[in-house]
C-alpha positions in Angstrom: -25.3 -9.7 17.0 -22.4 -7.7 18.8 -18.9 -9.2 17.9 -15.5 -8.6 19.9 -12.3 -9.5 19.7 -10.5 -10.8 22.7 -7.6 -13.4 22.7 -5.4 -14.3 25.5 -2.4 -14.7 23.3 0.5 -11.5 23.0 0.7 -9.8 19.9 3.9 -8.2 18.7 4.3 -4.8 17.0 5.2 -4.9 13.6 7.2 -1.7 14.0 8.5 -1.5 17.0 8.3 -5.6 18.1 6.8 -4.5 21.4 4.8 -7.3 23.0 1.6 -6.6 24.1 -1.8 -8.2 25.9 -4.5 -7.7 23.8 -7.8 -6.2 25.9 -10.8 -6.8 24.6 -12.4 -4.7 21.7 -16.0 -3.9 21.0 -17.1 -2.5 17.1 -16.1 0.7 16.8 -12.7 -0.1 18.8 -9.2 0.2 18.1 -6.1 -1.1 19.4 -2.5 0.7 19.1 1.0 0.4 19.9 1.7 2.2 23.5 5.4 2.8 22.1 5.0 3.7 18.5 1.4 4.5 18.3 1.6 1.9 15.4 -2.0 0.8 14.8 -2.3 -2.5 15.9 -5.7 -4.8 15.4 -9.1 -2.7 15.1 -12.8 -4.0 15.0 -15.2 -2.3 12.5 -18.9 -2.2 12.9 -20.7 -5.1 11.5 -17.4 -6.6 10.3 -19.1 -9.7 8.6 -21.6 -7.2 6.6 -20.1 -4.3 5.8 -17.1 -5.7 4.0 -19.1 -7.7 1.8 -21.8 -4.7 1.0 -19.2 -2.3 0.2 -17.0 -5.0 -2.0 -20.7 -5.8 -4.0 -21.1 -2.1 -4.6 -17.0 -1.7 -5.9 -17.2 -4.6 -7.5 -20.5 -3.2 -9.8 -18.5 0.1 -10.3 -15.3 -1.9 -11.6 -17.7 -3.1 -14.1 -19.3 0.0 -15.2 -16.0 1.4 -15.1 -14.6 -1.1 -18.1 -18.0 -1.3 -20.0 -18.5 1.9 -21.5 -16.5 4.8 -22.8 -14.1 6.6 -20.3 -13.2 10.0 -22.2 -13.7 11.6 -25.4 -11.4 13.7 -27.2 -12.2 16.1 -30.1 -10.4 18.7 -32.1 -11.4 20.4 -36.0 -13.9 17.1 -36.2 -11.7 14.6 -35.5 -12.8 12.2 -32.8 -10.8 10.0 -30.4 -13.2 7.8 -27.7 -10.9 5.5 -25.6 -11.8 3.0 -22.1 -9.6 1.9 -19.4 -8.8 -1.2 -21.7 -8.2 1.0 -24.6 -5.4 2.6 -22.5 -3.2 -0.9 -21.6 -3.9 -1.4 -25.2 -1.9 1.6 -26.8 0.7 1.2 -24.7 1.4 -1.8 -25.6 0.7 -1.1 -29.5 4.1 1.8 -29.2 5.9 -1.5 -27.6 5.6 -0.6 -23.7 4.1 -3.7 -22.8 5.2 -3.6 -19.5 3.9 -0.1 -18.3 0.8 -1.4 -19.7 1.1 -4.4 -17.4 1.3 -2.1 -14.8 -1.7 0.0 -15.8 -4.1 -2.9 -15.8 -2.7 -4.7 -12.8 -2.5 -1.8 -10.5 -5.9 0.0 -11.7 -7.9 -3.5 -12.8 -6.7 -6.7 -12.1 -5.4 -6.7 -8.6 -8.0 -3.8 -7.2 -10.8 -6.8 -8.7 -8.8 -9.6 -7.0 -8.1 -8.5 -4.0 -12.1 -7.4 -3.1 -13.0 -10.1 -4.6 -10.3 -12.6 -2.1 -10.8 -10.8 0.6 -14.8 -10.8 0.7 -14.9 -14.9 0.2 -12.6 -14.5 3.4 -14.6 -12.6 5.8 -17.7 -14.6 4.3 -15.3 -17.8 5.1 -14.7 -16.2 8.7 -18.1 -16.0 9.5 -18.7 -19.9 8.1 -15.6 -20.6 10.4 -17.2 -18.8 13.5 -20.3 -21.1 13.1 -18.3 -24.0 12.7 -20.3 -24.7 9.0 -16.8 -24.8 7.2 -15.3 -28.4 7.0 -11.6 -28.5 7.9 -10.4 -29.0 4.1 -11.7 -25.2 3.4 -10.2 -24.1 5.9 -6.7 -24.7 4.3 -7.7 -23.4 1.3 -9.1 -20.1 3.3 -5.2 -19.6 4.9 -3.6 -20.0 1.2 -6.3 -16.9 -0.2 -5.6 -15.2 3.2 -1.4 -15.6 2.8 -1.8 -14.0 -0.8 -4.4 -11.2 -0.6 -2.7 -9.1 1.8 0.5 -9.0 -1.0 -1.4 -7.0 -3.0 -2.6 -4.5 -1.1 0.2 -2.1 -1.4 0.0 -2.2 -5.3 -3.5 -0.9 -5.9 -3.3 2.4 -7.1 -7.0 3.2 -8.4 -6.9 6.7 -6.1 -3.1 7.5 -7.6 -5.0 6.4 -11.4 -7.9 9.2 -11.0 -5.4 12.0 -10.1 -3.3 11.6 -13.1 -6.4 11.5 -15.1 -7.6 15.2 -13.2 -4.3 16.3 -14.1 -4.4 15.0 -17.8 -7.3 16.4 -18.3 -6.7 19.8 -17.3 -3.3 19.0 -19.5 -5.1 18.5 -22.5 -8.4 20.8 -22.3 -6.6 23.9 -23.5 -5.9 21.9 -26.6 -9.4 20.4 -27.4 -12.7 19.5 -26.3 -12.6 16.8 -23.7 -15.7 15.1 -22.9 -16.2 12.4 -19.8 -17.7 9.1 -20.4 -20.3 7.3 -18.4 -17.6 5.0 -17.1 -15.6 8.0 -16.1 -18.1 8.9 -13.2 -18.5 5.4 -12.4 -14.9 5.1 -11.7 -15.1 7.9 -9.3 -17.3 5.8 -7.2 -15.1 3.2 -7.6 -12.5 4.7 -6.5 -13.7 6.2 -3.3 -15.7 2.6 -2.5 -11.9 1.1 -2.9 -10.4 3.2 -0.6 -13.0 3.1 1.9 -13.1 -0.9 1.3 -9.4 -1.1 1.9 -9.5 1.1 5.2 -12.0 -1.5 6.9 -10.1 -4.7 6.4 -8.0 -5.7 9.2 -5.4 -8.9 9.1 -4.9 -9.2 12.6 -8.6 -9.1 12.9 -9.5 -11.3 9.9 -6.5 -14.1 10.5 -7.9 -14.4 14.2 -11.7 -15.5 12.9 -10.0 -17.3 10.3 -7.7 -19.6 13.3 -7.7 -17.7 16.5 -4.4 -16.4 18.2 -2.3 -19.4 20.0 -0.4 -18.2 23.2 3.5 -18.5 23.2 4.5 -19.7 26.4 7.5 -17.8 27.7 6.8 -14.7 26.2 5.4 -12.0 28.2 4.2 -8.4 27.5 7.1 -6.1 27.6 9.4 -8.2 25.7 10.4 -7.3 22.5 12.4 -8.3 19.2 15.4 -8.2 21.1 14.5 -10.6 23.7 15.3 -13.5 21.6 12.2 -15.9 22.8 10.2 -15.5 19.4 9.8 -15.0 15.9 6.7 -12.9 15.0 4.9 -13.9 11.8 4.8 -11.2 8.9 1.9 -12.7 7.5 -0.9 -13.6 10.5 1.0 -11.8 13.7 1.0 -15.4 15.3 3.8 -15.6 17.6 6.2 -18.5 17.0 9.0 -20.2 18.7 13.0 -18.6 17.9 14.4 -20.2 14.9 17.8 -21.7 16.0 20.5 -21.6 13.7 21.9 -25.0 14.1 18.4 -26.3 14.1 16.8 -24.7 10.6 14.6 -27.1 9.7 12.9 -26.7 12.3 10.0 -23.9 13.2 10.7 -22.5 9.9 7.0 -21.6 9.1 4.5 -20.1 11.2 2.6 -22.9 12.9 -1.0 -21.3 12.4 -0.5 -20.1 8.4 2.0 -21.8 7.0 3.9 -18.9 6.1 7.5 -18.5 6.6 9.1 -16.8 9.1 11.7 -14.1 8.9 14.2 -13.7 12.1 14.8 -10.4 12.8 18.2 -9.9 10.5 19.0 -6.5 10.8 22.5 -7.0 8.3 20.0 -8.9 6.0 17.4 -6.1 6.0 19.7 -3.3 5.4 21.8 -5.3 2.5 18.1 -5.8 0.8 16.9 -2.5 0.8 19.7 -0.8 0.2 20.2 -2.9 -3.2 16.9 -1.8 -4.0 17.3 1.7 -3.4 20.5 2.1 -5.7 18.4 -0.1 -8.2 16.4 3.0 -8.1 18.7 5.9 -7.9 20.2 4.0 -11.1 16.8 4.0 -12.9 16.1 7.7 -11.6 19.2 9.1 -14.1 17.5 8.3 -17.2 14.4 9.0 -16.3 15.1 12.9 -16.1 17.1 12.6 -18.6 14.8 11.2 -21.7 11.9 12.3 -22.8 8.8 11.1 -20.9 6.4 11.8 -23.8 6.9 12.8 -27.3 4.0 15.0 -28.8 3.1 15.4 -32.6 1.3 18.6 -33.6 1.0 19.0 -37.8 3.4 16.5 -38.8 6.8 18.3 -35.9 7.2 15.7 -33.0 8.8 17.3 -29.7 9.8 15.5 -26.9 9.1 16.6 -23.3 11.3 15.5 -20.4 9.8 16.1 -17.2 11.2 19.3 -16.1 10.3 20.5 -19.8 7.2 19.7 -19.4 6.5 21.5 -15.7 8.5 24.4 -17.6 5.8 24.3 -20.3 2.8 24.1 -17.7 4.2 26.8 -16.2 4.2 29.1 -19.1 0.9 28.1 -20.2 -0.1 29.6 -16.8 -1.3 26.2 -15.6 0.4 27.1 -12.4 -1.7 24.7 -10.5 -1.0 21.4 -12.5 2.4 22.4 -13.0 3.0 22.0 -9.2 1.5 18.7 -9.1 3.5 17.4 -11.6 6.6 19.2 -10.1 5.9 17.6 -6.8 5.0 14.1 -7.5 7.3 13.3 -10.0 10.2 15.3 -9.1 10.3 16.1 -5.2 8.4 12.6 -4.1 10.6 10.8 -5.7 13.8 12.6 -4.7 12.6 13.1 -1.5 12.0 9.5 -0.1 15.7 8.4 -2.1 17.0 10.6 0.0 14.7 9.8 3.2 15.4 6.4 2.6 19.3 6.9 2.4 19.2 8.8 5.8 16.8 5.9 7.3 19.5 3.0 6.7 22.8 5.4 7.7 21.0 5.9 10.7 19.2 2.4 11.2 22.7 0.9 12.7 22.4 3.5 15.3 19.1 2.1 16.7 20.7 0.8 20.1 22.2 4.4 20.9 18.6 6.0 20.2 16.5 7.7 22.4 12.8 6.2 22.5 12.1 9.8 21.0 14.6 9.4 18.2 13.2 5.8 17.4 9.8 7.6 17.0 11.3 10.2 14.9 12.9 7.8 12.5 9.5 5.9 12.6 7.5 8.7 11.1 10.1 9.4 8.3 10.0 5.6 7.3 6.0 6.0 7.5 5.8 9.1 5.6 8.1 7.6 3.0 5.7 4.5 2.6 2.8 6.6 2.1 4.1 9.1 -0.4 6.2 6.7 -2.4 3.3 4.8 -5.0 1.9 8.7 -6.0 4.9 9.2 -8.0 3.3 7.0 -10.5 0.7 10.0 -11.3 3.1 11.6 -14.1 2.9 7.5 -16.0 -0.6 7.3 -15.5 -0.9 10.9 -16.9 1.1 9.5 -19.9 -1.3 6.6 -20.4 -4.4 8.4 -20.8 -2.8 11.0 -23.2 -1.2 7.7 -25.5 -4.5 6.3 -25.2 -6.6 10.1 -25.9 -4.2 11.7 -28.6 -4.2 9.9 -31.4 -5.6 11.9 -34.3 -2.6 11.2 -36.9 -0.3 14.0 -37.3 -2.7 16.8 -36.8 -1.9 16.2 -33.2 -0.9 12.8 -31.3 1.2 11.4 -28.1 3.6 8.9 -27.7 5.2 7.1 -24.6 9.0 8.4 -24.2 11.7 6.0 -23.0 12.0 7.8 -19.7 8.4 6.5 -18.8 9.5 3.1 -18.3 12.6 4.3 -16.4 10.2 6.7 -14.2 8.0 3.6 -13.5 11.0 1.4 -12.0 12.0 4.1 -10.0 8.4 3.8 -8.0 8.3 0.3 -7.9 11.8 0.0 -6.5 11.9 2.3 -3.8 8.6 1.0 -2.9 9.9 -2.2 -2.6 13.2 -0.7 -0.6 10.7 0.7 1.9 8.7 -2.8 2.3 12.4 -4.5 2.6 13.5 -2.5 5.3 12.8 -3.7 8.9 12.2 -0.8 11.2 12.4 -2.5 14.1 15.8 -1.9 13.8 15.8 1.3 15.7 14.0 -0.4 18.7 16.4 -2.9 19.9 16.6 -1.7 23.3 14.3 -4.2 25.7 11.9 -2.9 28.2 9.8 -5.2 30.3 6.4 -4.6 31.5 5.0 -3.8 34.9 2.2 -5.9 34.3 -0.1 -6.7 31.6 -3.4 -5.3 31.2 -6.7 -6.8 30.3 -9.8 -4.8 30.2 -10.4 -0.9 29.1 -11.2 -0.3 32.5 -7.4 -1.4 33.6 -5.9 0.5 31.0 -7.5 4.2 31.7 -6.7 3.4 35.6 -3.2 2.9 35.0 -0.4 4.6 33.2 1.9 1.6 32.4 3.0 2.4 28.5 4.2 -1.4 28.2 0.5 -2.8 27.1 -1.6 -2.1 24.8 -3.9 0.3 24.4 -7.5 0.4 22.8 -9.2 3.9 21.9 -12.2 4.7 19.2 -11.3 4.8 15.5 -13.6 8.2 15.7 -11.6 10.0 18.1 -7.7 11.3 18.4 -5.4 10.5 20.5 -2.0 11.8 20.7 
């Protein structure tokens, strides 16, 4: 049976807070932002099958990937076997409970939950769309669907299984390394996590879950500026303005639940940049304490991170060197400083160009994307904690810069999600005319609707 999406209510983008018609979109479709190019609402092939196969399949990986030994270490006869468990474990045995927190959450836990959440949702959805769900579920279905999509941005299995390539390499100079059944089986995992992730759509999922409800008064064209809307952050339903004087009113989404944010600019820009000094705070110590402190025949050394890219380099480990140079050094630095130039310039959004505004928008995209692989120098610490530990002939211990290094990521990942971006969009355009149908759209060359293209071809 075909499914399609089609909805006669206007859908706002989250980056730019254009409103747009939505035309109708067959499998295999996908639906973008005719200002930002922002990706809007896309409709995978067998939606109600796929996302439950491939959740089954990285859901029996997870498993495999826990229940057996993940590396081996081995030097003069002296064994070390550790799992994934074993790693959370020593960290929190040299008191770093929290980075071990981290490690299972971001690896484990929250990769388990949120397949796990978001398959009983499509398989709700589907229930939903044969009207076999009573009307008491379905309020439980909008609570799973509000939470899941909170997660998302924390699961870092693919940042996990780099720092374990680069540990590895680290380390087999030293001794004989050997991989574990689980191991391989969290390679699968990993790539059936990131594919999983890439096919689950909110918009898409939210409107199965309780379809789109038109706004009246809102047309496409309008925008975040226009002042006759709120959008919701959580299920794209647009919802009446919140007045001021009138705050108790329309204060959550009327289709989720969920509440709404008004677009804030001031507020925005106060969040995020309290969160990127947060950071920038955190970043000092981190560079300046040792990340790691390693014990070979009873002499413990500690490595900083430059000390340790210094000592890669000598070893002639040119390769892992530069990984551990760029992600832990220039990513970091780099989006700080991408970020500071993002909120100077944000007040300037009314005198941008609609070029400018796309310029700005890439920088803020690129700085959400690279931000969580920092985290691949921690995770490298982890496995060595958890791998070296054969007394003092040789052993590795956290530093108190880890801890330091980890805030860093998780702040300026949480200054990125802070910050609005429609901010540099608050110019408002109306549309000619709102267009329906895939046929409309490649007649006519009005930018102020939406426009739908295959997922398998580019577009620029």
């Amino acid at each position: 049976m075909a499914h399609r999406f089609s909805t006669k209510a206007k859908l706002a983008c989250e980056e730019c807070g254009l409103i747009m018609s939505v035309p109708e979109l067959h499998e295999g479709d996908k639906a973008s932002c005719p200002r930002c190019h922002h990706s809007v609402v896309k409709q995978i092939e067998q939606p109600f099958q796929r996302p439950i196969a491939f959740g089954i399949a990285t859901l029996v990986m997870l498993a495999l990937s826990v229940s057996f030994p993940f590396m081996s270490f081995s030097v003069q006869g002296l064994n070390q076997n550790i799992t994934l468990f074993h790693a959370a474990q020593m960290l929190q045995h040299f008191e770093n409970s929290l980075l071990a927190l981290l490690l299972l959450l971001t690896v484990i836990v929250l990769p388990g939950c949120f397949i796990v959440m978001v398959m009983y949702l499509y398989r709700q959805a589907q229930l939903i769309q044969q009207s076999t769900v009573a009307r008491g579920n379905i309020k439980t279905v909008k609570r799973v669907a509000r939470f899941v999509f909170h997660i998302e941005p924390w699961l870092m299995v693919d940042v996990f299984l780099i720092g374990v390539l680069v540990s590895l390499i680290k380390i087999a100079s030293l001794a004989d390394v050997g991989l574990g059944m689980s191991f391989w089986a969290f390679c699968i995992y990993t790539g059936l996590v990131v594919k999983f992730v890439s096919m689950v759509d909110r918009t898409w999922l939210w409107h199965h879950i309780d379809p789109l409800q038109p706004l009246k008064g809102v047309e496409a064209g309008d925008s975040h500026a226009s002042g006759n809307h709120e959008s919701c952050h959580v299920c794209a339903q647009l919802n009446p303005p919140v007045v001021a004087s009138e705050t108790h009113k329309h204060t959550q989404c009327f289709r989720c639940g969920s509440r709404l944010h008004p677009y804030n600019p001031a507020s925005s820009l106060q969040r995020a940049w309290a969160l990127l000094l947060t950071s920038m705070v955190f970043y000092i110590p981190a560079n300046l304490y040792p990340m790691m402190y390693t014990v070979s025949l009873g002499q413990t050394e500690g490595s900083t991170i430059m000390g340790g890219v210094v000592l890669l380099w000598k070893l002639g480990s040119y390769p892992i060197a530069f990984v551990i140079f760029f992600a832990s050094v220039i990513i970091p630095l780099a989006k700080m400083m991408a970020l500071v130039w993002l909120f100077i310039h944000a007040k300037r959004g009314n005198q941008s160009s609609a070029q400018q505004s796309i310029q700005s928008l890439k920088i803020y995209r690129m700085t959400e994307f690279i931000g969580r692989w920092s985290m691949i120098d921690i995770f490298v610490v982890a496995i060595l904690v958890a791998l070296v530990q054969l007394q003092n002939l040789m052993a590795i211990f956290p530093g108190p810069a880890a801890l330091s290094f980890a805030a860093v990521v998780v702040f300026t990942m949480l200054s990125a999600m802070s910050f609005d971006p429609r901010v540099f969009w608050t110019q408002h355009t109306k549309a000619r005319g709102p267009l329906t149908s895939t046929s409309d759209i490649q007649s006519n060359g009005n930018n102020d609707v939406l426009l739908p293209f295959n997922e398998n071809k580019h577009y620029e």
